[in-house]
C-alpha positions in Angstrom: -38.7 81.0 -124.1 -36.6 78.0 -124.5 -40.0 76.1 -125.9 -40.3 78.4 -128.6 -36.2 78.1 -129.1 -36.5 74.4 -129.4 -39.5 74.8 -132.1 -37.7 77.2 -134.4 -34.2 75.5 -133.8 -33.7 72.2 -132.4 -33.8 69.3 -135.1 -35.8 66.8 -132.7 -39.1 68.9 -134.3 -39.5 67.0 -137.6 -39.5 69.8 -140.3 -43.8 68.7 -141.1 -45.0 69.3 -137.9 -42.7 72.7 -137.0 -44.5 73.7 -141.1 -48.2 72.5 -139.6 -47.7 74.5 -136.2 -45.5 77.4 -137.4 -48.3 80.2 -137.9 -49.9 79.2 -134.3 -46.2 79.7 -132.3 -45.7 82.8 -134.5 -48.8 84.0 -133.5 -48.5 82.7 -129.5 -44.9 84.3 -129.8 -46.4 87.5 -130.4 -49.1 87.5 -127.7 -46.2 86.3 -125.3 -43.5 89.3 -126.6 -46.8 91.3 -125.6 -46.4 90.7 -121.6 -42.7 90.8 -121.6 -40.8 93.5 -120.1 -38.9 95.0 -123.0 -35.3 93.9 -121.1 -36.8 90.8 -121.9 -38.4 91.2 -125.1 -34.7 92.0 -126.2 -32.4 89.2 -124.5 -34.7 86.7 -125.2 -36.5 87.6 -128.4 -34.5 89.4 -130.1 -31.2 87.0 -130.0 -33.3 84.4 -131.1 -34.5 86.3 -133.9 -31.1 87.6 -135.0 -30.1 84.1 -134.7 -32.6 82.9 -137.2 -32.0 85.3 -139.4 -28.2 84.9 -139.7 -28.4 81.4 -140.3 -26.4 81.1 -143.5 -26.8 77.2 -143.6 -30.7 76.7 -143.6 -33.2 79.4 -145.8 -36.1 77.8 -143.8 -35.1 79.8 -140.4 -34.1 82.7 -142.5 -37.9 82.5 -143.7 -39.0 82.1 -140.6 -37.4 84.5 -138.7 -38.1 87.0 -141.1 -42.6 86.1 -140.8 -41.4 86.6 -136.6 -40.2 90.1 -137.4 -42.6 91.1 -139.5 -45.1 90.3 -136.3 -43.0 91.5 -133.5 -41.5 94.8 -135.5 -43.5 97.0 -133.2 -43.2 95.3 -130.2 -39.3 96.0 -130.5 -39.7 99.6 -131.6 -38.2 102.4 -133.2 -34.7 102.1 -131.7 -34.2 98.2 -131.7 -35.8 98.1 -135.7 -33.4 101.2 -136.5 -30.0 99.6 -134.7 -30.2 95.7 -135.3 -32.9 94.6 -137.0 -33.2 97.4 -140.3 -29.7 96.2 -141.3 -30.5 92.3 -141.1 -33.4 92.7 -143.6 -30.8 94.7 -145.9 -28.3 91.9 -145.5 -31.3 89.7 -146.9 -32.2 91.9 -149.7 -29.0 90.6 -151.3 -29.1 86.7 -149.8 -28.1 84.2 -152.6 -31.2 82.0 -151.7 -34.3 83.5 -154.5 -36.9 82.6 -151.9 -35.2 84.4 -149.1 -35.0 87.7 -151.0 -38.7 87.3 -152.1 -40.0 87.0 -148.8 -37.8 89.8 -147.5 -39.5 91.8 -150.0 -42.9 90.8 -148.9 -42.3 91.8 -145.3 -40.3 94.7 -145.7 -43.0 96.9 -146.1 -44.5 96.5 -142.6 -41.6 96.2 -140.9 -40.0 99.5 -142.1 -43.3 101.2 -140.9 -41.6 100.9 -137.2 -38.5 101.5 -138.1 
């Protein structure tokens, strides 16, 4: 997990080549989260995900963390999506960044179909 921790956070990717390659490591997240154990899943997803999300000082991870969720909603479930995640995506309903709140709006849809 730490190679998809350095993508999404460390500042040694340059920000064009983390935009060319972001739908592929969503989508290789996903098939990864697939195979985890769900102990797993949680400690290792799911804090970087909360992570991204709460990042008050860059809208780009808030973005991006929000596109992860939409694709990993299910493979958390109905009790992680009701006790963690339902309330971050609330939080950003109201986030002072326009394009934040727009995308939250985009993804909500799916992701409330787990939770």
């Amino acid at each position: 997990m730490q190679i998809y921790y350095d993508f999404f956070r460390s500042e040694e990717v340059e920000e064009s080549t983390r935009e060319e390659l972001k739908e592929q490591a969503v989508e290789q997240l996903a098939k990864v989260s697939k195979v985890l154990t769900e102990e797993d899943r949680n400690d290792k997803i799911l804090s970087l995900l909360l992570e991204m999300l709460k990042d008050d000082s860059d809208e780009e991870k808030r973005i991006l963390g929000l596109e992860i969720l939409d694709c990993l909603a299910g493979d958390f479930g109905q009790e992680v999506c009701e006790n963690y995640l339902i309330y971050e995506i609330v939080s950003l309903q109201e986030d002072p960044v326009y394009r934040v709140r727009k995308e939250c709006v985009k993804r909500i849809v799916n992701i409330s179909k787990v939770c």
